[in-house]
C-alpha positions in Angstrom: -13.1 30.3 -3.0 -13.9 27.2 -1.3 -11.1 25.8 1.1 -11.2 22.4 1.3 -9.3 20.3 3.9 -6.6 17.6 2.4 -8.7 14.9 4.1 -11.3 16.2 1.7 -9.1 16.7 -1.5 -8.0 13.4 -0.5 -11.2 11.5 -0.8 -12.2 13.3 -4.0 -9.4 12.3 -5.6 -10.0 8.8 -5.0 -14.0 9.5 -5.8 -12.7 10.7 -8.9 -10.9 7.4 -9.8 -13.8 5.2 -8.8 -15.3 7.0 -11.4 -12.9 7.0 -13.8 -13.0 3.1 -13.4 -16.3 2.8 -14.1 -15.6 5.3 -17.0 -12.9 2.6 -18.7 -15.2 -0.6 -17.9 -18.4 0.9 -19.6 -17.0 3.3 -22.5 -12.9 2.9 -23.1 -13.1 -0.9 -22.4 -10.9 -2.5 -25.3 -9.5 -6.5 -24.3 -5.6 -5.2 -25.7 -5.2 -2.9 -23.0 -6.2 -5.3 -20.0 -2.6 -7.1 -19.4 -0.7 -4.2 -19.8 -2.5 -2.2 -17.2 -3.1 -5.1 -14.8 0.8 -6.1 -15.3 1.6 -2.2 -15.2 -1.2 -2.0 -11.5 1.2 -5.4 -10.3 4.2 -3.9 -10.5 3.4 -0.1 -9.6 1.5 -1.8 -6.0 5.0 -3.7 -5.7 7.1 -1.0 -5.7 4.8 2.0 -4.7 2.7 0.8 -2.1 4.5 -2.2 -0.4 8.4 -1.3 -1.2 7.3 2.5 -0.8 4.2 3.3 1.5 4.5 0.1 3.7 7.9 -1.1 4.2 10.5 1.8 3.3 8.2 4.9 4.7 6.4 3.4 7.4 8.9 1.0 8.7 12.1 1.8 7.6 12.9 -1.8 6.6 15.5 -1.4 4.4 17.6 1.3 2.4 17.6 1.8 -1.4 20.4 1.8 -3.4 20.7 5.5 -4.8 18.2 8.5 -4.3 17.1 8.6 -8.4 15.6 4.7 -7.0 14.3 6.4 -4.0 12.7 9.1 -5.9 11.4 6.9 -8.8 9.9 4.0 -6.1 8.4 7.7 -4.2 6.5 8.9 -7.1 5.0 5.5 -8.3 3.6 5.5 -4.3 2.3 8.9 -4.7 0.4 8.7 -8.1 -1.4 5.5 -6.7 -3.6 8.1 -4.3 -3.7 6.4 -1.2 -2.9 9.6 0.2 1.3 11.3 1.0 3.8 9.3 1.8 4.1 11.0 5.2 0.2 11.1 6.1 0.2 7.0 4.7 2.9 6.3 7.2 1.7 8.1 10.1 -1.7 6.0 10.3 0.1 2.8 9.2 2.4 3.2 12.1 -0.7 3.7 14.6 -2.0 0.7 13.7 0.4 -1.5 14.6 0.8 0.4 17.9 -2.7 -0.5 18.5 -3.7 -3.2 16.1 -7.5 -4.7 16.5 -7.9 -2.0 19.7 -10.3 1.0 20.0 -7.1 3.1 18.8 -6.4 1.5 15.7 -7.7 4.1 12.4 -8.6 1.2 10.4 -9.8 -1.7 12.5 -12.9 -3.8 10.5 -13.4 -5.3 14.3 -14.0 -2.2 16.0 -17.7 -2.6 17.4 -18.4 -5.5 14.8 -19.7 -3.5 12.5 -20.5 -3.9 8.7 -21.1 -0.2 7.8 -17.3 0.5 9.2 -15.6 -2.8 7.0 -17.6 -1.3 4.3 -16.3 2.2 5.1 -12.9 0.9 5.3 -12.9 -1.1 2.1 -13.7 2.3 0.3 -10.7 4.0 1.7 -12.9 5.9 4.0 -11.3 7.1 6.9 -9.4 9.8 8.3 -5.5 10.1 5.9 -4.2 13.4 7.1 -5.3 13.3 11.2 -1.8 12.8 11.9 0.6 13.6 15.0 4.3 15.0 13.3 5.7 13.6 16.1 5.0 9.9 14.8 6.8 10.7 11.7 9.4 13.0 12.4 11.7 11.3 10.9 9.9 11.7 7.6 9.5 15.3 8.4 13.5 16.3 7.9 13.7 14.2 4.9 14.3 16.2 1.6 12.4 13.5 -0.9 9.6 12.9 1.6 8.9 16.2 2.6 8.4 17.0 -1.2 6.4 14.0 -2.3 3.8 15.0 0.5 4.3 18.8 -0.1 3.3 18.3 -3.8 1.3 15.7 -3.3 -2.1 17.0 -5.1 -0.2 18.9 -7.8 1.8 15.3 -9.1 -1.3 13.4 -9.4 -2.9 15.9 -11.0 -0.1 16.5 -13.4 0.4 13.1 -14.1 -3.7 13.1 -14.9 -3.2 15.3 -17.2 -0.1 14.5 -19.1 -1.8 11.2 -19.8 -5.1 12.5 -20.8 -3.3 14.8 -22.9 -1.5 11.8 -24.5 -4.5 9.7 -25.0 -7.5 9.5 -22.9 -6.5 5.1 -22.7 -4.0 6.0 -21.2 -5.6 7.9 -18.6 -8.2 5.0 -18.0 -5.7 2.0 -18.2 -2.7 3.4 -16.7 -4.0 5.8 -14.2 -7.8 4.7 -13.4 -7.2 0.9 -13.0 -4.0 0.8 -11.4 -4.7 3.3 -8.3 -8.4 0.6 -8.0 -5.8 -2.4 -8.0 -3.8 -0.6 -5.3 -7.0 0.8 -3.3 -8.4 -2.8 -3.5 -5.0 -4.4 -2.7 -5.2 -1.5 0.3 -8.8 -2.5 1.6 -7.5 -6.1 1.4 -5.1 -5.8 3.9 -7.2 -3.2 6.1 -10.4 -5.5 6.2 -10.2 -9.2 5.1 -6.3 -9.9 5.6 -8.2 -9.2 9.7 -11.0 -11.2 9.3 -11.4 -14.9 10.7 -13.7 -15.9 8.5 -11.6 -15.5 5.8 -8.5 -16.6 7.4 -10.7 -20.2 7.7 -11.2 -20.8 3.9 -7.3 -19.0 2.6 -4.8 -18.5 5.6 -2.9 -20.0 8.1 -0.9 -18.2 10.3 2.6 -18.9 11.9 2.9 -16.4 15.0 0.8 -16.3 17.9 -0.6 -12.5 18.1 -3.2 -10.4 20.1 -4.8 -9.1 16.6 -6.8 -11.2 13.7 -3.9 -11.4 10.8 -3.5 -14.5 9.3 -1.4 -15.0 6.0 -2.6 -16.1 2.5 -0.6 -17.6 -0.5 -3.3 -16.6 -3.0 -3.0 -13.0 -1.1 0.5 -13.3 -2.1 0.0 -13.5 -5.4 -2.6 -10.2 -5.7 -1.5 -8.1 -3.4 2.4 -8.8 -4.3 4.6 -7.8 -0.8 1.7 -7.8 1.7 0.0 -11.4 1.7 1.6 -13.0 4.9 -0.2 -10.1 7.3 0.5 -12.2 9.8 4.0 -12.3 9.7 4.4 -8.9 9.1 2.4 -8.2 12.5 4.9 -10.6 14.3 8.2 -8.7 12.7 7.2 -5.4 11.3 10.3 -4.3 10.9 11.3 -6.8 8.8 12.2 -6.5 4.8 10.6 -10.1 4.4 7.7 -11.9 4.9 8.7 -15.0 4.5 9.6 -17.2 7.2 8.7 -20.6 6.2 8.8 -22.5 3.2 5.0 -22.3 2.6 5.3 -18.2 2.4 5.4 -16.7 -0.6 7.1 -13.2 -0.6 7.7 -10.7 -4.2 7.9 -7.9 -2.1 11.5 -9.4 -0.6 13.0 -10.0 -4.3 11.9 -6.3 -5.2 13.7 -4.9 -2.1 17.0 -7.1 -3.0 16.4 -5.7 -6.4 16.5 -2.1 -5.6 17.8 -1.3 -2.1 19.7 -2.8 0.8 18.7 -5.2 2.5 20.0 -5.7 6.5 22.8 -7.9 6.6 21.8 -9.6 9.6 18.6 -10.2 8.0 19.8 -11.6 4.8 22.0 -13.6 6.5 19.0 -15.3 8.3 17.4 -15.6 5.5 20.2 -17.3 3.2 20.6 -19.3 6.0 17.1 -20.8 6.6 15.9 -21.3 2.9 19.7 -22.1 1.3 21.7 -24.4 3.5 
């Protein structure tokens, strides 16, 4: 029996999606199905990936309102397949520690190099090289410890239950949403540091050591995680919006299910209300 690493399973599962999407686009294309997935990719990338992976599991911004909301926001991050909750968080929090530096997992400016941007925008580094001790407080965690336990076996459950339903629903509802959230991903982890980019969409508002700059039309596509440089300058924070000229879902979807810091809301009511 062949023992594969969970680095390994890891990027097989998200081979097996590329294909998949390619699958949907050249044999189950149908136009009906195309909003609802894309409006169903939105919203799942909203709440699983930036409310979940990024800003609850990595940074601890905020606190949601009851554990059936934690569990529910838990599961939508897990079936996108960007890897456990735990594993996600642990490289996420390294690379703000060293952001743009030699130590960063997912720099595109490491050595200049194309092949590694390209690398990066495939998902193709290391997702379960992590250190417990960068994450221990994950560790300890009932909902997070089983999430990245059973990690492999709720994909592929939910795989199957859809297949098993109807093989659209597998392509529209599975396939295309965890591309939307790997292209969202590969956004943020390549162009959201690149200056060329930053010249034709993004501005920025805090001086920083790194390459983030922030993006309205990012904003709009990658729902929670458009003003990267914000986010570099107050990681912590629930928002991302610190001027009028920042747009920010993923703060409305945080109100809307958790709680958010008083001092921070506060500040916030503050500058956009009075």
């Amino acid at each position: 029996m062949i023992n594969l690493s969970l680095d390994t399973k890891a990027k097989l599962l998200q081979a097996f999606a590329y294909i998949g999407f390619i699958y949907t686009l050249g044999w189950q294309f149908e136009w009906q199905w195309v909003v609802p997935s894309l409006i169903f990719s939105w919203l799942i990338f909203l709440l699983g990936a930036s409310c979940g992976l990024h800003k609850y599991s990595s940074h601890r911004s905020f606190e949601t309102k009851n554990d059936i909301i934690k569990g529910f926001m838990l599961f939508c991050s897990t079936i996108l397949s960007l890897g456990s909750n735990i594993s996600w968080a642990a490289t996420h929090r390294k690379h703000h520690k060293f952001s743009d530096k030699p130590e960063d997992p997912h720099s595109p400016n490491i050595n200049e190099s194309a092949w590694r941007s390209i690398k990066l925008w495939f998902y193709y580094f290391p997702t379960y090289h992590i250190s417990p001790r960068t994450v221990k407080d994950l560790t300890v965690d009932p909902l997070h410890k089983f999430f990245h336990k059973y990690y492999f076996k709720i994909v592929i459950a939910y795989i199957v239950v859809l297949a098993l339903i109807d093989i659209k629903l597998l392509c529209y509802f599975y396939f295309i949403p965890v591309i939307y959230g790997f292209t969202a991903i590969s956004y943020i982890t390549v162009l959201a540091h690149k200056t060329w980019l930053h010249k034709l969409i993004g501005y920025t508002n805090f001086d920083s050591d790194d390459l983030t700059f922030n993006s309205q039309l990012a904003s709009v596509f990658v729902p929670g995680d458009g003003n990267h440089n914000n986010h570099h300058a107050r990681p912590a924070a629930c928002r991302n919006k610190f001027t009028a000229r920042d747009w920010d879902f993923g703060f409305w979807m945080i109100k809307l299910i958790g709680h958010v810091p008083k001092a921070e809301e506060e500040e916030y009511e503050q500058k956009f209300y009075t």
